[in-house]
Backbone as CSV, one residue per row, in Angstrom:
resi,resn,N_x,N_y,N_z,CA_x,CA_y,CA_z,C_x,C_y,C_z
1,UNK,2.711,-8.627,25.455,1.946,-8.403,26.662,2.832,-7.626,27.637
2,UNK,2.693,-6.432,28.215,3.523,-5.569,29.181,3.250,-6.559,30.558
3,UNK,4.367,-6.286,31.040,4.428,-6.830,32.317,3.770,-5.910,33.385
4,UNK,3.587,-6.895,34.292,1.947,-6.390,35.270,2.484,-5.027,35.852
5,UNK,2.039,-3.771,35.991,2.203,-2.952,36.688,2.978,-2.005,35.873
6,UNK,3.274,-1.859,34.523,3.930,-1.053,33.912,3.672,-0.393,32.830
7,UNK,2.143,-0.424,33.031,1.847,1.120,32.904,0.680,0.111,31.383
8,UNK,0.477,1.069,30.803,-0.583,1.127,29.580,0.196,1.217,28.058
9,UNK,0.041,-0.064,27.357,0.932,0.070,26.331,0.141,-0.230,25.503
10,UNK,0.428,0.751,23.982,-0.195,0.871,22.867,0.347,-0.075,21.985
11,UNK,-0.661,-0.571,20.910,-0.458,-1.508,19.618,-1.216,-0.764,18.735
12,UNK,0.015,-1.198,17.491,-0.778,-0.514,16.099,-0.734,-1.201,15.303
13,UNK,-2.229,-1.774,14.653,-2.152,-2.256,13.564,-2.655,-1.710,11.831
14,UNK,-1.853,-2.039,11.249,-2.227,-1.207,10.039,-2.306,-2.460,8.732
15,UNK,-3.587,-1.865,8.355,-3.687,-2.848,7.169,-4.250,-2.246,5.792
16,UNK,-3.816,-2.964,4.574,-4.047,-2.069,3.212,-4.524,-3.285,2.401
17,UNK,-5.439,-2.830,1.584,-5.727,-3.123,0.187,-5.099,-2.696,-0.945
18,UNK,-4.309,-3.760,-1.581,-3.348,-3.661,-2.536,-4.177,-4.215,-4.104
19,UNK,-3.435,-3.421,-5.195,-3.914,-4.047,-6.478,-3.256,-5.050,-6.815
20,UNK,-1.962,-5.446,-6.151,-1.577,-6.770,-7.017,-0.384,-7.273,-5.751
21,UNK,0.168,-8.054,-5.470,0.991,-8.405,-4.325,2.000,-8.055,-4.655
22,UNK,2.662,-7.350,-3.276,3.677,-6.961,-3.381,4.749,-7.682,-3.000
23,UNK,5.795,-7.604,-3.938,6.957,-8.200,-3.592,7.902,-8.492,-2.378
24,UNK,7.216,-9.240,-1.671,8.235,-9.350,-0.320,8.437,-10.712,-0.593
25,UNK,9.806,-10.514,0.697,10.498,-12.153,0.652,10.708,-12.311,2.142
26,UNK,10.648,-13.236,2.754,11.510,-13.770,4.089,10.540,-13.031,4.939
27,UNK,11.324,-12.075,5.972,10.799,-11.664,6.980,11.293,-10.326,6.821
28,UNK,10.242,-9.404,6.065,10.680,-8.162,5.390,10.401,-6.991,6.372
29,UNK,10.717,-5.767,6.570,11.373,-5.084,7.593,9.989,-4.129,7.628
30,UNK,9.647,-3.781,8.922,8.050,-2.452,8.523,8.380,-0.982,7.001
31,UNK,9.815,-0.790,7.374,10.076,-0.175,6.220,10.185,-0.573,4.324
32,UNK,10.537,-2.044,4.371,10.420,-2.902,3.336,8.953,-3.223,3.301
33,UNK,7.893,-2.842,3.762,6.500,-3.224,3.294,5.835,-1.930,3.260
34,UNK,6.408,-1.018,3.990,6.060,0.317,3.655,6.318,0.564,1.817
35,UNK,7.825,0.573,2.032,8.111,0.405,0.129,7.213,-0.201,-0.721
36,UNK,7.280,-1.548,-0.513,6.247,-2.294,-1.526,5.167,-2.376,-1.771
37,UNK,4.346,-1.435,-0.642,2.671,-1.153,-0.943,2.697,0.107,-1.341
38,UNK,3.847,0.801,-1.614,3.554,2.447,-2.253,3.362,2.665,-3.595
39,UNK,2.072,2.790,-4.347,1.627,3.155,-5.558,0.859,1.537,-5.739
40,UNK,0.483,0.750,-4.564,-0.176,-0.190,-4.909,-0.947,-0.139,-3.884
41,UNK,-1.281,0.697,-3.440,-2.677,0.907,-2.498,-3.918,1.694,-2.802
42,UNK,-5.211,0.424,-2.246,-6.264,0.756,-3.167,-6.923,1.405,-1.585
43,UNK,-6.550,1.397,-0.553,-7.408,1.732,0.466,-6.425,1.306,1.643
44,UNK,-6.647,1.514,2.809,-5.777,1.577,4.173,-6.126,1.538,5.024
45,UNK,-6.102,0.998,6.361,-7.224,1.724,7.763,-5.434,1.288,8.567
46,UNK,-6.244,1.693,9.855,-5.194,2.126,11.327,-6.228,1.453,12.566
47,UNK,-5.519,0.849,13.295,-6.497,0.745,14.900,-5.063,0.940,15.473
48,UNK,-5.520,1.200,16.662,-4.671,1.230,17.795,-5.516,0.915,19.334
49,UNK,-4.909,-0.149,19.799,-5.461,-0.478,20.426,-4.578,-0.239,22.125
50,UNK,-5.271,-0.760,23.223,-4.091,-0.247,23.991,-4.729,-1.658,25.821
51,UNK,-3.497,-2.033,26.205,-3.957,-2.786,26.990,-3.113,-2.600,28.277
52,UNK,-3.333,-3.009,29.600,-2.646,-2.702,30.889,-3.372,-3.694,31.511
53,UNK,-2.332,-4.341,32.367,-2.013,-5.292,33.227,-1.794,-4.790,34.681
């Protein structure tokens, strides 16, 4: 949540349909799930949403 008065801040969420689960462990890095859904994606979308206080 941005703190009141500082301005308009964007969120992105991205989500995929995979053929089989991908191998993650722990608390894996945006680049470590980037890796593990590549050549196992059946479909993808994007929102971005954006909120100000």
């Amino acid at each position: 949540m941005p703190p009141p008065g500082h301005g308009t801040h964007r969120y992105f969420f991205r989500l995929w349909a995979v053929s089989e689960t991908p191998p993650l462990h722990g608390k894996p890095t945006v680049d470590a799930v980037h890796r593990a859904v590549k050549g196992r994606e059946l479909a993808s979308g994007a929102l971005v949403g954006t909120y100000q206080r």
